[in-house]
N, C-alpha and C positions, 0 to 999 in steps of 0.2 A: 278491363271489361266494365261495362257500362254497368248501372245499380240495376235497371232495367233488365239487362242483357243475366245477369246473375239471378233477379229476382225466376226467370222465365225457366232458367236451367234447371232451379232449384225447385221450382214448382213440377214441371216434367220429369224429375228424377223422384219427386216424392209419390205422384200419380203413380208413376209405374212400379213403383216400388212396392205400395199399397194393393195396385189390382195384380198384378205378381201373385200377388198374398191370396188375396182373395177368391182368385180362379182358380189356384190349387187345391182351395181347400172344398171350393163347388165339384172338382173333379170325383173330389175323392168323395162325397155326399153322395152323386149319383151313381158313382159303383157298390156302393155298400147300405145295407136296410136300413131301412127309419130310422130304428135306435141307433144305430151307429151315424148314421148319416147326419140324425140331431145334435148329437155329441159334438160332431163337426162345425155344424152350423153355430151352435152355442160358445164358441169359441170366439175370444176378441180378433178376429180378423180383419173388423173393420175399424172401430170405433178403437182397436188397438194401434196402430198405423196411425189413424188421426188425433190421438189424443200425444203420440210421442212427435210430431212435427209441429204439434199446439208449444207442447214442453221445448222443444228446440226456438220458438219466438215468444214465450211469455214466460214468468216466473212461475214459484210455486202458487204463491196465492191465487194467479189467475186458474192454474190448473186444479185446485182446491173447488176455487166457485163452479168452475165449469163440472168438476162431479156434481156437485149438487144440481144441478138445472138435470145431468143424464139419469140419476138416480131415477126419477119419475118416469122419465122419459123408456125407461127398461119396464115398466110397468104400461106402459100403451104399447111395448112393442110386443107385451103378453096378451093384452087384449087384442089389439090387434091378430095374433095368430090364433087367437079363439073364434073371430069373428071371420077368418077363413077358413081355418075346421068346416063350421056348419057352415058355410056362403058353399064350398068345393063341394060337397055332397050332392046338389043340385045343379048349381051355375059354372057357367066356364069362367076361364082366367080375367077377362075386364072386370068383371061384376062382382067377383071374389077378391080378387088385388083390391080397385075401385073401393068396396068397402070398407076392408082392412087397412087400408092405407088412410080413407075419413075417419075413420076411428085416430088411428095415430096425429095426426092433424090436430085434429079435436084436442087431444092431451097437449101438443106442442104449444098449442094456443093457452090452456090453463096455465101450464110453465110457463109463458111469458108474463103472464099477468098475475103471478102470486113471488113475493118471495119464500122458495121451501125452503125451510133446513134438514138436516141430516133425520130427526127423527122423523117428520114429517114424509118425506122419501120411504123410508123401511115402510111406514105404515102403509102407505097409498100399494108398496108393495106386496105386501103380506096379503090387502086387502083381494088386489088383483089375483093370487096365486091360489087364495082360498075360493073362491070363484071360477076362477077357470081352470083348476086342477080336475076337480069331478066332471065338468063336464065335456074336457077332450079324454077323458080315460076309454071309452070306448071303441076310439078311434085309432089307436095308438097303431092294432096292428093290420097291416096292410103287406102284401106281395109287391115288391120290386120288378119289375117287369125289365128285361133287357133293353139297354137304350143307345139307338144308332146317333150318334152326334153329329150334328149339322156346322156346315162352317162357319156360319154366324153365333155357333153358342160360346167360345169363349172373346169375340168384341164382344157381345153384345155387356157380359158379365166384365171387361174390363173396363167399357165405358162407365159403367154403373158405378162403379168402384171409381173409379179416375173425376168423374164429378163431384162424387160427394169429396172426395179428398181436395180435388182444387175449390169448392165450394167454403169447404171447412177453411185452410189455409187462408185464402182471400178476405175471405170479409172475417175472423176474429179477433182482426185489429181494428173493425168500424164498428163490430155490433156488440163485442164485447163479452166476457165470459158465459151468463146466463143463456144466451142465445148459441154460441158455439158449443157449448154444452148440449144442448139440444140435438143441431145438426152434426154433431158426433156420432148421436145416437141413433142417427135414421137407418131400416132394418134393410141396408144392403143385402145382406146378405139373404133374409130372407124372401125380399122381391126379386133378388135374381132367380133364385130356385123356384118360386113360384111360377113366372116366366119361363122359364126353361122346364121347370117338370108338368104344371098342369096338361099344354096341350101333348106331351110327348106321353106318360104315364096315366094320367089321370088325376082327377079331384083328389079321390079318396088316398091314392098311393101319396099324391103329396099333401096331403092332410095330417095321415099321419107322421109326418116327419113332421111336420110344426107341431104334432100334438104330442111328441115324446121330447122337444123342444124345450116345452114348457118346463121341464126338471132343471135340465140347460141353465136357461133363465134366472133361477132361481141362485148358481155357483155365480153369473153374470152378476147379479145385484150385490153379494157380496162383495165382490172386487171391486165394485165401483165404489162402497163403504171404504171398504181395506186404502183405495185411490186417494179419498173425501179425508181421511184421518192422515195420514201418513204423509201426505204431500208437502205441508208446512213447516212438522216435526224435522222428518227426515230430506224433505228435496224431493224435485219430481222425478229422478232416475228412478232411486230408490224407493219410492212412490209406485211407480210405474210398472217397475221390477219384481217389488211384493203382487200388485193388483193380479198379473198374469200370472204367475204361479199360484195365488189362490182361484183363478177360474181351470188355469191347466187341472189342477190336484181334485178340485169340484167334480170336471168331468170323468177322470182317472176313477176315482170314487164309484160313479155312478154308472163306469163299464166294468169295473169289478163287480160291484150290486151284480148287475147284470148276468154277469159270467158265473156267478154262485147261484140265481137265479135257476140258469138254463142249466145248469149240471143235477141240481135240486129235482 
């Protein structure tokens, strides 16, 4: 088999493999409320997938630099979800995506042109989450409305996923950690839901699921830390393997809260 021929297979087998991931977990989003539905979406579904097909073609050190570049990058994808909170309450899906998505931009471009470190990262994070905690709490709760699925909803969500994955793969051996870092981090999963819940649901129904999101967010930053220390030490299995179980246990956490919550 030609290098080519192998490169092509192994590229198609990691897409599908990824948006596999991904569409499942969007399934299960729109069956079930914001809170829960958030829970879902705050899960590395995405950036999980692409950071273990980075790890199968770079060492640890590449996968080390490459947290740091996402670290930030989970920090615009907070902002970002604040900036369609309030965009959905008025606008439809272009002009609210549209937004949210120049905000993320915006940060992607800072990351390129600074180098962060690890403490640098927390902060920028901390900063975000103190900021945009107060003012998605409003919005958090919202009716789920029954939703007929159309049979373009799950391409449309496996294309989405299957680009950023062959995007990611392809060029992290030309642009190099800090940048693949970045495009790990892009909010697949919350532009597919937005796309697919705005015009079916509404603004507000999908609002708040990015606004109960932002808790999410918060188990996500951690893991990318937990990713950022341990990858060198340890390897990027074992790296990889801690990261996930501290955002699974995050969420776990935060649907127990929950459940003690609503019995209360």
């Amino acid at each position: 088999m030609s290098p080519e021929l192998a490169f092509l297979l192994s590229l198609a087998l990691r897409m599908a493999v990824s948006a596999a991931f991904v569409v499942a977990a969007s399934v299960i989003t729109e069956r079930s409320g914001p809170a829960i539905g958030a829970l879902v979406a705050t899960l590395p579904v995405s950036a999980g997938p692409s950071y273990i097909f980075l790890a199968l073609d770079h060492d640890a050190a590449f996968i080390a630099q490459s947290a740091l570049a996402s670290l930030p990058m989970n920090a615009a994808t907070i902002l970002m979800s604040l900036v369609v909170v309030l965009a959905a309450q008025r606008f439809r899906t272009p002009v609210s995506l549209g937004a949210g998505l120049a905000v993320w931009i915006g940060f992607g471009l800072l990351v390129r042109a600074f180098d962060w470190t690890l403490a640098a990262g927390i902060v920028v994070n901390i900063a975000a989450l103190a900021l945009c905690l107060p003012l998605v709490q409003r919005f958090r709760a919202a009716k789920m409305p029954l939703i007929t699925r159309r049979w373009y909803d799950i391409p449309l969500r496996a294309g989405l996923v299957a680009t950023v994955v062959a995007t990611v793969v392809t060029l992290s051996g030309v642009v190099g950690p800090r940048i693949s870092g970045v495009i790990a981090l892009f909010p697949v999963v919350f532009s597919s839901l937005i796309l697919i819940l705005m015009p079916r649901i509404g603004g507000p129904a999908t609002a708040a699921v990015l606004a109960n999101g932002q808790w999410g967010m918060i188990g996500f930053a951690v893991a990318i830390v937990v990713l950022q220390l341990a990858a060198l030490p340890l390897g990027s299995t074992a790296a990889l393997s801690l990261a996930l179980l501290t955002g699974l246990a995050w969420n776990l956490g935060l649907w127990l809260h929950g459940r003690r919550r609503t019995r209360a």
